[in-house]
C-alpha positions in Angstrom: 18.3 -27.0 91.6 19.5 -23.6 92.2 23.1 -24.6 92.3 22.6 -25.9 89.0 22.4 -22.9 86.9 24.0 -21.0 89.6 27.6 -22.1 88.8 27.7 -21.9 85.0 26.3 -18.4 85.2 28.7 -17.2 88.3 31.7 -19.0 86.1 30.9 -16.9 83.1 30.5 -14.1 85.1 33.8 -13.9 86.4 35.1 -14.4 83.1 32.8 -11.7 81.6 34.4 -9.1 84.4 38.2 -10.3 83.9 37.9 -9.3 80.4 36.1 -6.0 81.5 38.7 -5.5 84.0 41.3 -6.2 81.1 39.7 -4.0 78.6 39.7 -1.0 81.2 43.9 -1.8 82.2 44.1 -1.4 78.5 42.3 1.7 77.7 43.6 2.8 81.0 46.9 2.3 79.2 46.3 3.9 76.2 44.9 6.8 77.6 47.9 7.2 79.4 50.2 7.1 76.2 47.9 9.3 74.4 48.3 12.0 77.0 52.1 11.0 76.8 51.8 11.8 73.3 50.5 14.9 73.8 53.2 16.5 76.0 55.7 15.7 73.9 54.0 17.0 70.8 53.8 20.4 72.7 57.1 20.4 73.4 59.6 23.1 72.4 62.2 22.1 69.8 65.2 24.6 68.9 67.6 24.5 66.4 70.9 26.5 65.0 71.6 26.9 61.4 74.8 25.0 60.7 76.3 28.5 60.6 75.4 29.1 64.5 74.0 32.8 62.9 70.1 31.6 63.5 68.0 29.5 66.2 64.6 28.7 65.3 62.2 27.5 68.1 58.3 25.6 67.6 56.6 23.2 68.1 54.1 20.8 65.6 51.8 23.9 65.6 54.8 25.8 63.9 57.6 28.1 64.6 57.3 30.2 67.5 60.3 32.3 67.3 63.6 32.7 65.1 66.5 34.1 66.6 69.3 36.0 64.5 72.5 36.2 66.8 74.0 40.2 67.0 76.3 40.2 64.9 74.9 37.9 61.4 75.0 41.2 59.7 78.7 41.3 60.0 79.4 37.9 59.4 77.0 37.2 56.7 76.0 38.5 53.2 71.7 39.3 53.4 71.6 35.7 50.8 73.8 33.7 53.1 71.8 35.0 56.1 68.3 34.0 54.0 70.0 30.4 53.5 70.9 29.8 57.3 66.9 31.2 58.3 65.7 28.6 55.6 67.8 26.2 56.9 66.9 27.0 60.4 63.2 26.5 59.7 63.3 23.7 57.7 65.7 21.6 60.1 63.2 22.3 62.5 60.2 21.1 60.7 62.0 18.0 60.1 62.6 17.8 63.9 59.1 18.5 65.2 57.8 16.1 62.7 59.9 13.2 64.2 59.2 14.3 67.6 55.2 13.9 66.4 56.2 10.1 64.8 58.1 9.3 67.9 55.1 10.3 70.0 52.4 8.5 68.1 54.1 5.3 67.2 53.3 3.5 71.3 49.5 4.4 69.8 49.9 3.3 66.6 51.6 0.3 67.8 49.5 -0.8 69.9 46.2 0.0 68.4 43.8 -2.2 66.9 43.1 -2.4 63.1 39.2 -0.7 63.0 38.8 -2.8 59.7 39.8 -5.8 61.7 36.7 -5.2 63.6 34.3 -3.6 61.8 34.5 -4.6 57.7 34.7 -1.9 55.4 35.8 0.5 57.8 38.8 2.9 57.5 42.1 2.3 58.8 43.1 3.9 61.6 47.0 3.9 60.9 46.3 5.2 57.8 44.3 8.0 59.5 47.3 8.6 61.6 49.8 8.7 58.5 47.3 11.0 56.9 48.1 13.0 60.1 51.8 13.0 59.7 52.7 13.9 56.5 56.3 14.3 55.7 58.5 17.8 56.4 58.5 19.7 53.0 61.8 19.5 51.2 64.2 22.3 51.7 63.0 25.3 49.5 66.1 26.9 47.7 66.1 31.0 49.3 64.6 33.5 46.7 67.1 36.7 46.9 65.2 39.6 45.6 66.8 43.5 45.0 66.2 45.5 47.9 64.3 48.5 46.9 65.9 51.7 45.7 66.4 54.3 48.6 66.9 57.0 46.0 63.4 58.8 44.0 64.3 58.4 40.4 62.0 61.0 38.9 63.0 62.5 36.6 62.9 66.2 37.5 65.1 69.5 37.8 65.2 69.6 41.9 66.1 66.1 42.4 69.0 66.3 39.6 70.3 69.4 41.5 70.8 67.6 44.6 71.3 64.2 43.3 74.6 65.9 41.4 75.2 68.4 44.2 74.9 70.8 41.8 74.2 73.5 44.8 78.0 73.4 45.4 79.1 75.0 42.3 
């Protein structure tokens, strides 16, 4: 009589700890692209300016570092220079935030609709486009009038030296 209920249950059992044993490979799996995901999202991304006059470095977080090369000041006007930094950053946004797609799309692939499983609830690729909003679009450089280096009050002393009145 003991064999009876005995093999159903042991039959169902083993079924019950393959798909355990499946679920685990799985998350096992995903765990492993997530943490694949997550050293690539850290990692460094450079670019030039289409000039070679600036590199700017970051990651997702943001930029770490822009480099001007020696001699931009020589080569370039201070709104041309402006332009290639813009340019710099904003190629590199667009960079990182492909980097981030390419990293997440193995996760999004491969996971599960939440609303597929539980109704009502939010979608989890959604979520994750939420997450990955697009680069902005290239701003257009504002160019603004450096400061005067000369005082422009209006007073005797700085007329006699501004004329050089002294060498008369």
């Amino acid at each position: 009589m003991n064999d009876d209920w005995s093999a159903p249950t042991r039959a169902s059992n083993d079924a019950l700890r393959a798909q355990i044993d499946s679920m685990l490979d799985t998350f096992n799996a995903e765990k492993s692209a997530l943490l694949d995901a997550q050293s690539q999202a850290v990692a460094l991304v450079s670019v030039w300016s289409e000039d070679g006059l600036v590199r700017a470095s970051g990651t997702i977080a943001g930029v770490s570092e822009v480099h001007i090369v020696a001699d931009a000041f020589k080569r370039a006007t201070p709104e041309s220079l402006s332009r290639s930094v813009t340019e710099a950053i904003a190629e590199l946004a667009r960079r990182t935030a492909h980097t981030q797609e390419q990293a997440l799309a193995p996760l999004s692939a491969a996971m599960p609709e939440l609303s597929d499983l539980v109704p009502g609830a939010p979608s989890m690729k959604d979520l994750i486009a939420q997450l990955t909003p697009p680069p902005p679009p290239m701003p257009e450089p504002v160019v603004e009038a450096a400061p005067s280096l000369v005082d422009d009050t209006d007073d005797e002393e700085g007329d006699y030296f501004r004329n050089r009145n002294y060498l008369r």
